[in-house]
N, CA and C atoms as an extended XYZ file, in Angstrom:
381
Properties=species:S:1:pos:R:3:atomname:S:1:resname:S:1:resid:I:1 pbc="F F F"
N      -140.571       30.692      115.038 N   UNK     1
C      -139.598       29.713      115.433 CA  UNK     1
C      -138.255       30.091      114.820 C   UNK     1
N      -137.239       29.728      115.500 N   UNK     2
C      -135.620       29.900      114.828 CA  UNK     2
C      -135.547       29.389      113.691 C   UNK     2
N      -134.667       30.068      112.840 N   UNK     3
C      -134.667       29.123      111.387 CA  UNK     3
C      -133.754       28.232      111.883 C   UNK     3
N      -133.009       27.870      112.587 N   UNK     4
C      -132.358       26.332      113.059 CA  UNK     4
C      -132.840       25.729      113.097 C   UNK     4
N      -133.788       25.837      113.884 N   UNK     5
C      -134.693       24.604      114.802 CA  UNK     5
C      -135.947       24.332      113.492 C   UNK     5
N      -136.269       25.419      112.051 N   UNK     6
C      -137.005       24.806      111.677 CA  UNK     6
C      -136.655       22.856      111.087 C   UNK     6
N      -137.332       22.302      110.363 N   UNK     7
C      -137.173       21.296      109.903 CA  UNK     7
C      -136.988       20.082      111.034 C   UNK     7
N      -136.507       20.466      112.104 N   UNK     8
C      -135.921       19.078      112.955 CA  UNK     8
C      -137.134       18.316      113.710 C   UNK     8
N      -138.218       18.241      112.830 N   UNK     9
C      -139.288       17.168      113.531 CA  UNK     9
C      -140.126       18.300      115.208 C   UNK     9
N      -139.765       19.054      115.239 N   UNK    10
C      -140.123       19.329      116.745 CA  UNK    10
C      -141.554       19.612      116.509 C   UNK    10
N      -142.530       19.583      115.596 N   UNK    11
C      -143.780       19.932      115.201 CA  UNK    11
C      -144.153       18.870      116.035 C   UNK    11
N      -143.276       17.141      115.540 N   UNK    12
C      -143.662       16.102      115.422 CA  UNK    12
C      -143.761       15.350      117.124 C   UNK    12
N      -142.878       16.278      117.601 N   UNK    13
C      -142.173       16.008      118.923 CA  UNK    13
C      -142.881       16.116      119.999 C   UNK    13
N      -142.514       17.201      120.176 N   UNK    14
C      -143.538       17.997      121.477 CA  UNK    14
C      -144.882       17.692      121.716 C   UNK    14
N      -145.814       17.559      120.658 N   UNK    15
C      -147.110       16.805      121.403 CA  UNK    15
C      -147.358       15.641      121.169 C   UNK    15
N      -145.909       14.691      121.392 N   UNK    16
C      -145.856       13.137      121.569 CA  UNK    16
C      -145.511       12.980      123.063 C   UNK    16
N      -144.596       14.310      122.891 N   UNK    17
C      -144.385       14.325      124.476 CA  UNK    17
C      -145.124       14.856      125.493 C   UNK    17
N      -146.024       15.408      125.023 N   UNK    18
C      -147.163       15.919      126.108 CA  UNK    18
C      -148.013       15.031      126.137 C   UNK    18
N      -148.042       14.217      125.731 N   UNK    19
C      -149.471       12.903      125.754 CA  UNK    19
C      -148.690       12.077      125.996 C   UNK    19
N      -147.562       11.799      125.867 N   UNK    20
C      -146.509       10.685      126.730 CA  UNK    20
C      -146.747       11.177      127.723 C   UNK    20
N      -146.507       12.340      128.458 N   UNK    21
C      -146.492       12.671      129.598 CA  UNK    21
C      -148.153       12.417      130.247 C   UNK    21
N      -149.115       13.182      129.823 N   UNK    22
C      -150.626       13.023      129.996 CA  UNK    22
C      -150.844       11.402      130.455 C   UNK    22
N      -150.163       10.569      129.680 N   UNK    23
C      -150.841        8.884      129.405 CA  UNK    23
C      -150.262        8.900      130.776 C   UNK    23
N      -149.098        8.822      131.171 N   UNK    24
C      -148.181        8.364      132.357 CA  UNK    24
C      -148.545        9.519      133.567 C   UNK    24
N      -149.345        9.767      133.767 N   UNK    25
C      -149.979       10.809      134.727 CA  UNK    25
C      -151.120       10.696      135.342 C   UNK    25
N      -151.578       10.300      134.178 N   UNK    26
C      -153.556       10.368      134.829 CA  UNK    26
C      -154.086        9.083      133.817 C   UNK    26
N      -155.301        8.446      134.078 N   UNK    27
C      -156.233        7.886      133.358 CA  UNK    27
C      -156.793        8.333      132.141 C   UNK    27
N      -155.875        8.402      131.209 N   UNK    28
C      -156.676        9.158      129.772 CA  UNK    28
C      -157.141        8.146      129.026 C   UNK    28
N      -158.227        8.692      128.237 N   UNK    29
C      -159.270        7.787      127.291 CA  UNK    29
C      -158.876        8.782      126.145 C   UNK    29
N      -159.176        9.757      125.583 N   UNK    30
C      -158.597       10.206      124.516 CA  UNK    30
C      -158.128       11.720      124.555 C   UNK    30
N      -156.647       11.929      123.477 N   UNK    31
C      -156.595       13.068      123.236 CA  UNK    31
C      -156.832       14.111      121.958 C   UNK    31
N      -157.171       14.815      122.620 N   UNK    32
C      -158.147       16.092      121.745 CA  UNK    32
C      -156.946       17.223      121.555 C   UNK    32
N      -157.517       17.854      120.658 N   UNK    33
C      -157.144       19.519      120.150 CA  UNK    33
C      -157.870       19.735      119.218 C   UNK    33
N      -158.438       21.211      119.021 N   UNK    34
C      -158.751       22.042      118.283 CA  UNK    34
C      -158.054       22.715      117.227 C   UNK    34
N      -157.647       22.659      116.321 N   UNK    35
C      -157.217       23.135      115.230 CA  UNK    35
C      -158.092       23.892      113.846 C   UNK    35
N      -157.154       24.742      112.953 N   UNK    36
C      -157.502       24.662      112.565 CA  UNK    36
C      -157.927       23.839      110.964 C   UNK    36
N      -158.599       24.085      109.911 N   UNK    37
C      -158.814       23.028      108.766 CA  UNK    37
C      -157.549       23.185      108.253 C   UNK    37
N      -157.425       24.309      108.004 N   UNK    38
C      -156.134       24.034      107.214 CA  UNK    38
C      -154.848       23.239      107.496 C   UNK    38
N      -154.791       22.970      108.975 N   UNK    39
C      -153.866       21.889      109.305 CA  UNK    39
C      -154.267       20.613      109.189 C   UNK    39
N      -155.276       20.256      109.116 N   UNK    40
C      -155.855       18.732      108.574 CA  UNK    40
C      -155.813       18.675      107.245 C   UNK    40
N      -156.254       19.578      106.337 N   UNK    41
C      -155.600       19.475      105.136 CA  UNK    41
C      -154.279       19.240      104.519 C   UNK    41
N      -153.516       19.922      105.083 N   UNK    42
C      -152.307       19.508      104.541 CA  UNK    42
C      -151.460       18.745      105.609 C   UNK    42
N      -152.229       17.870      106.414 N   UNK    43
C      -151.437       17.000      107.205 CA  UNK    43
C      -150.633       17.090      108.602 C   UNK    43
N      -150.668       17.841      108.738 N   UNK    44
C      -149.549       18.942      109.957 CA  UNK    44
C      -150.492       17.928      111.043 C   UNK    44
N      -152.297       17.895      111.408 N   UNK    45
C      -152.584       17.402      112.521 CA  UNK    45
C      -152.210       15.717      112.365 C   UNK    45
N      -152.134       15.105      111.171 N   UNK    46
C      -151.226       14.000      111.118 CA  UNK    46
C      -149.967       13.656      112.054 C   UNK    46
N      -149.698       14.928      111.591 N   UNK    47
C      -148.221       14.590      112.190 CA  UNK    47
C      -148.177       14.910      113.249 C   UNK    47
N      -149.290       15.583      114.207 N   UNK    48
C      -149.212       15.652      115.942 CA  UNK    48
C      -149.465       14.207      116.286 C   UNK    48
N      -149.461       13.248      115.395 N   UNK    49
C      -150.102       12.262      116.059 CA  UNK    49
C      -151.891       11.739      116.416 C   UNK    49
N      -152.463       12.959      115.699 N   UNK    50
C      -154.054       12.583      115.787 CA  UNK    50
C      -154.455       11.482      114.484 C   UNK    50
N      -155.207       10.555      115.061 N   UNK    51
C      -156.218        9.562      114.030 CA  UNK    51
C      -157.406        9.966      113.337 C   UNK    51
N      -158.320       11.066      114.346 N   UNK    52
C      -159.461       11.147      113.855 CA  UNK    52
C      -159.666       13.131      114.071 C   UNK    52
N      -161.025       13.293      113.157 N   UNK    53
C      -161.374       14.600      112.764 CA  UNK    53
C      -163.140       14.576      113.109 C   UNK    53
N      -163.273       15.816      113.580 N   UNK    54
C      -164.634       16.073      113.441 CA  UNK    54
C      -165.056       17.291      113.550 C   UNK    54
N      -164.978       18.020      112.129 N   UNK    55
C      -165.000       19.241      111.414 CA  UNK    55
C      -166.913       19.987      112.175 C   UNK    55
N      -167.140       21.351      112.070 N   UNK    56
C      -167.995       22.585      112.327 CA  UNK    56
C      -167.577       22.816      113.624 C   UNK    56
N      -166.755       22.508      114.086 N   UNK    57
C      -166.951       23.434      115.464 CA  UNK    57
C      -166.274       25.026      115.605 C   UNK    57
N      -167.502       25.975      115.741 N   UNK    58
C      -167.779       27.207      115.725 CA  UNK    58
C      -167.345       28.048      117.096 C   UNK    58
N      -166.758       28.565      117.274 N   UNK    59
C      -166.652       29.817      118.532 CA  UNK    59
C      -167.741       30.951      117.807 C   UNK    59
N      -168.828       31.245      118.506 N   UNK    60
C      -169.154       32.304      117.815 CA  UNK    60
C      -168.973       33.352      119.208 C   UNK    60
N      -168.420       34.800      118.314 N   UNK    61
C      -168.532       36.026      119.207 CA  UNK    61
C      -166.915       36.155      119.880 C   UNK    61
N      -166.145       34.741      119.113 N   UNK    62
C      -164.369       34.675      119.005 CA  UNK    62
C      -163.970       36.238      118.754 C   UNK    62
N      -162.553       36.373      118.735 N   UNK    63
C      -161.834       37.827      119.027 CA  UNK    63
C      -161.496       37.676      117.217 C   UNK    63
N      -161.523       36.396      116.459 N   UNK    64
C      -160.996       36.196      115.399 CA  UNK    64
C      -162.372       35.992      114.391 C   UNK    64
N      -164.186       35.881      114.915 N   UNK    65
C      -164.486       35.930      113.781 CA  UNK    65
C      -165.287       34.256      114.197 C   UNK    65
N      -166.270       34.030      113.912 N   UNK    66
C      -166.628       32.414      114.359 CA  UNK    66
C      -166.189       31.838      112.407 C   UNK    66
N      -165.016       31.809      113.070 N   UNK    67
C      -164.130       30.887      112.233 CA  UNK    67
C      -164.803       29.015      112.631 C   UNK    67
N      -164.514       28.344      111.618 N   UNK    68
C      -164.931       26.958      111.610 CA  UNK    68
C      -163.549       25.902      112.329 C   UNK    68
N      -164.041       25.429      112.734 N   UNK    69
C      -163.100       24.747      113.444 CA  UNK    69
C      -162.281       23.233      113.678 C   UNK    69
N      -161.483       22.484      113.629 N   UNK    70
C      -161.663       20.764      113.595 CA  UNK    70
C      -161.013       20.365      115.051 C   UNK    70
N      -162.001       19.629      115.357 N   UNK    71
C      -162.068       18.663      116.502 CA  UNK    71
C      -160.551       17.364      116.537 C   UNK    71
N      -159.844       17.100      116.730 N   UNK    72
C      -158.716       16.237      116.540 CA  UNK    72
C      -158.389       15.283      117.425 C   UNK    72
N      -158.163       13.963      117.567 N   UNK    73
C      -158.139       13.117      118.407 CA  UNK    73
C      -157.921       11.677      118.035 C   UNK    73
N      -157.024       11.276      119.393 N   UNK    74
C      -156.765       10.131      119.077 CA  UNK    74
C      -156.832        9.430      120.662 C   UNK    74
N      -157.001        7.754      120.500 N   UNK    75
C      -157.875        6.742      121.593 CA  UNK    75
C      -156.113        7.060      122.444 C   UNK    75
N      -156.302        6.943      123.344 N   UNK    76
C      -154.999        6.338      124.539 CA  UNK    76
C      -154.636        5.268      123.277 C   UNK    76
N      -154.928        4.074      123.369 N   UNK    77
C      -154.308        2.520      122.584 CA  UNK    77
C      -154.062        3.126      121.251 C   UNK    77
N      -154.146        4.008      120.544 N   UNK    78
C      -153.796        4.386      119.481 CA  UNK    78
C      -152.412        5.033      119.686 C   UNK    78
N      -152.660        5.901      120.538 N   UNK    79
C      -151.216        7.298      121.044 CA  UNK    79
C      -150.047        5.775      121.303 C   UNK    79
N      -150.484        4.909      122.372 N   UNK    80
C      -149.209        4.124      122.428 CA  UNK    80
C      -148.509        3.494      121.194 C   UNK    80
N      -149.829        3.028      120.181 N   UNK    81
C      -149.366        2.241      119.187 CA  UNK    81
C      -148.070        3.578      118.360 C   UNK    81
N      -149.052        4.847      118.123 N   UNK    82
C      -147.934        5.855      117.591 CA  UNK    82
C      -146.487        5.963      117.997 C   UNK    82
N      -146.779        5.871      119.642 N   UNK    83
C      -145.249        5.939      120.334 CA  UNK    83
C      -144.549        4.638      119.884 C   UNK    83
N      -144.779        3.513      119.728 N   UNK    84
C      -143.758        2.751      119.530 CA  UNK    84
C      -143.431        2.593      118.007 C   UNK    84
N      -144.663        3.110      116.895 N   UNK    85
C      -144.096        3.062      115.721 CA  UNK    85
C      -142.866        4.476      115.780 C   UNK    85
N      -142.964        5.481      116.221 N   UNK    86
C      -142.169        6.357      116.317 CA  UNK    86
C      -140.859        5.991      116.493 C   UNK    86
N      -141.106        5.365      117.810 N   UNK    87
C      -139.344        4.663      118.340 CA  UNK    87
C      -138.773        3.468      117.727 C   UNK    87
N      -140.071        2.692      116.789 N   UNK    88
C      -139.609        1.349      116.162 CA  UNK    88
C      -138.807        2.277      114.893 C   UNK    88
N      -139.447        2.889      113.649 N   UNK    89
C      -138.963        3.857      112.776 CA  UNK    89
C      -137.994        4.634      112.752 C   UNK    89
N      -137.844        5.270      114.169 N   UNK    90
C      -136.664        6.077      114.020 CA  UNK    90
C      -136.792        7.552      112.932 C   UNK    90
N      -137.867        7.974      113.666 N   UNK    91
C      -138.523        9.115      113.188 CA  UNK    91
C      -137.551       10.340      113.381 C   UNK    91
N      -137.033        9.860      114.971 N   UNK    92
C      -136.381       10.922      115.358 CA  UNK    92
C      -135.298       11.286      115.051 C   UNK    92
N      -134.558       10.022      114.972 N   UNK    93
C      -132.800       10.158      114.624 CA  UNK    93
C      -132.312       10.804      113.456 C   UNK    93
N      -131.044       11.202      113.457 N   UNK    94
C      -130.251       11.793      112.133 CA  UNK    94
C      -131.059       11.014      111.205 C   UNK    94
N      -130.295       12.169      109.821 N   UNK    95
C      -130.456       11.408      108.826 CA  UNK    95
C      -129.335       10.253      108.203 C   UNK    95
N      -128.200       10.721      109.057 N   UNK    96
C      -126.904        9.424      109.102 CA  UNK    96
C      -127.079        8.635      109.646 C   UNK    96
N      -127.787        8.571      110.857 N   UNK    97
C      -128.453        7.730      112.278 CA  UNK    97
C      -129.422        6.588      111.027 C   UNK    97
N      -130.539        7.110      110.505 N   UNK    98
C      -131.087        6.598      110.017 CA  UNK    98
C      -130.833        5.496      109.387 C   UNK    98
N      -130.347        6.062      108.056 N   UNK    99
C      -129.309        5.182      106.827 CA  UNK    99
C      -128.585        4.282      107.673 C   UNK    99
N      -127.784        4.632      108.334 N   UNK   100
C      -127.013        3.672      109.016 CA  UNK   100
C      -127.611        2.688      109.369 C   UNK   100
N      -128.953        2.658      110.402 N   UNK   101
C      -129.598        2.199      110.883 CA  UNK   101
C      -130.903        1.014      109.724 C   UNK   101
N      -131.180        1.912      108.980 N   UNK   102
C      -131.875        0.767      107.701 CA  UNK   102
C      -131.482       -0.250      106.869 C   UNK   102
N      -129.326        0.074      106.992 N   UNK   103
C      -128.345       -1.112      106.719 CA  UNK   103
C      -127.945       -1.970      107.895 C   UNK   103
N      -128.183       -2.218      108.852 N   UNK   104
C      -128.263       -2.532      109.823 CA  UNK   104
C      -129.685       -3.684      110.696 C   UNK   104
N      -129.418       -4.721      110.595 N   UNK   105
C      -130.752       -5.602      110.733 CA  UNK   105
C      -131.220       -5.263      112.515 C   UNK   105
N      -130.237       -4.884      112.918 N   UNK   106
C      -130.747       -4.932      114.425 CA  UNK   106
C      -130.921       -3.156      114.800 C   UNK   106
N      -131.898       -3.237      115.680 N   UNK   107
C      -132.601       -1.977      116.239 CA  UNK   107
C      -131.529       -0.964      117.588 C   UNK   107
N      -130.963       -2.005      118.462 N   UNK   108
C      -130.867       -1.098      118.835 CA  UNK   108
C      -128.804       -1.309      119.096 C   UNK   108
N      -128.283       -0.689      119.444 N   UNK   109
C      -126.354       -0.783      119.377 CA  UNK   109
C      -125.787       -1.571      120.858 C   UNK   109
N      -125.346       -2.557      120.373 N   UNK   110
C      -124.307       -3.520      121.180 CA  UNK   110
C      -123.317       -3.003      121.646 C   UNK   110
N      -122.932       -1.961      121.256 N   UNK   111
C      -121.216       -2.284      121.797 CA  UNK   111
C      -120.983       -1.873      123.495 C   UNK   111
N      -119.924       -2.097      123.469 N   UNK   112
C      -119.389       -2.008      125.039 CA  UNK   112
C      -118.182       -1.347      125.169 C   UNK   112
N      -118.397       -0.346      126.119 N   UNK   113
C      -117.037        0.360      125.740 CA  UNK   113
C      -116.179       -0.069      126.822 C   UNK   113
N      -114.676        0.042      126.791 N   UNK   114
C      -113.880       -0.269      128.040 CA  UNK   114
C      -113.665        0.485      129.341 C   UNK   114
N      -113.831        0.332      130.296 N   UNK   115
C      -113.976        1.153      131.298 CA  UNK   115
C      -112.659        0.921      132.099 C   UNK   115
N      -111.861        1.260      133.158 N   UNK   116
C      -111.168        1.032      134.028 CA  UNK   116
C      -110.983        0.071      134.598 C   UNK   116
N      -110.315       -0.777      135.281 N   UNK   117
C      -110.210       -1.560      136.027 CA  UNK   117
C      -109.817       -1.206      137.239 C   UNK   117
N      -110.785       -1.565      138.485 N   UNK   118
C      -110.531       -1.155      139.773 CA  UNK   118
C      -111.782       -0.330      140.132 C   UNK   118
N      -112.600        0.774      139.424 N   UNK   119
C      -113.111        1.465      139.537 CA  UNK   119
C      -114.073        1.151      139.327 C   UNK   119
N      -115.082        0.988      141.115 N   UNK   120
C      -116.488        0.834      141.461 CA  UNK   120
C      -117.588        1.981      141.563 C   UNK   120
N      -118.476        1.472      140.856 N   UNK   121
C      -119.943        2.796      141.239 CA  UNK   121
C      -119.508        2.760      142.707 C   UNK   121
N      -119.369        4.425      142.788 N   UNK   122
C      -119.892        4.523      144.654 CA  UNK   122
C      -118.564        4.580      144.998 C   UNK   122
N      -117.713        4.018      144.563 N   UNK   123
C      -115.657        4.221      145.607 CA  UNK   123
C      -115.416        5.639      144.787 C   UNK   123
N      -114.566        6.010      145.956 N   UNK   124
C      -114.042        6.992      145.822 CA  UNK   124
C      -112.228        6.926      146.614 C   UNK   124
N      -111.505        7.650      146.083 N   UNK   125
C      -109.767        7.166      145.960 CA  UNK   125
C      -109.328        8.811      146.124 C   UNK   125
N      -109.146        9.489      147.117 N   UNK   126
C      -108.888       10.420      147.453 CA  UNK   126
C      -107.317       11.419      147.499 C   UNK   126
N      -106.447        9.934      147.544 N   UNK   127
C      -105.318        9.973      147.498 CA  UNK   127
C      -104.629       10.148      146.320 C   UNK   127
């Protein structure tokens, strides 16, 4: 990965958004991945968003070795509950976004900006 792009949550991202996408597509009951232990150990399958583990699963006759394997998954009603703690938290935003936002009692921004006067969605003034 770019050293830019390390740190900015995109671990956290991308397979929220593929099971956002999955949920809003088809009838899902749960999502799975295969990983390996060492990412359940130190949390990383946490942070895809999985609830549950269910460690031996073996490839034997793999290109890598029948390495041991973990099972990873979480219910549909769980993935949603994740998505809205995500967007309630503000997982995603700056870290100025944030702060700002934790001094701040309300969730999401009021303001209104001034627009033109005269000027309708859809007209067009050629002249």
């Amino acid at each position: 990965m770019r050293p830019d792009f390390r740190g900015q949550r995109l671990s956290q991202l991308l397979p929220r958004i593929g099971r956002a996408y999955a949920l809003a597509r088809w009838p899902i009951d749960w999502g799975i991945s295969i990983v390996a232990p060492v990412l359940v150990e130190k949390g990383v399958a946490a942070g895809y968003g999985y609830k549950h583990t269910s460690y031996s699963i073996i490839f034997p006759g793999a290109p890598s070795g029948a390495v041991d394997n973990v099972l990873v998954s979480v219910s549909a009603a769980e993935a949603y509950e994740d998505f809205a703690e995500i967007l309630y938290s503000g997982l995603f935003a700056s870290e100025t976004s944030r702060s700002a936002a934790s001094s701040s009692p309300r969730l999401f921004d009021n303001n209104v900006t001034k627009t033109s006067s005269g000027v309708f969605q859809g007209s067009s003034n050629l002249s």
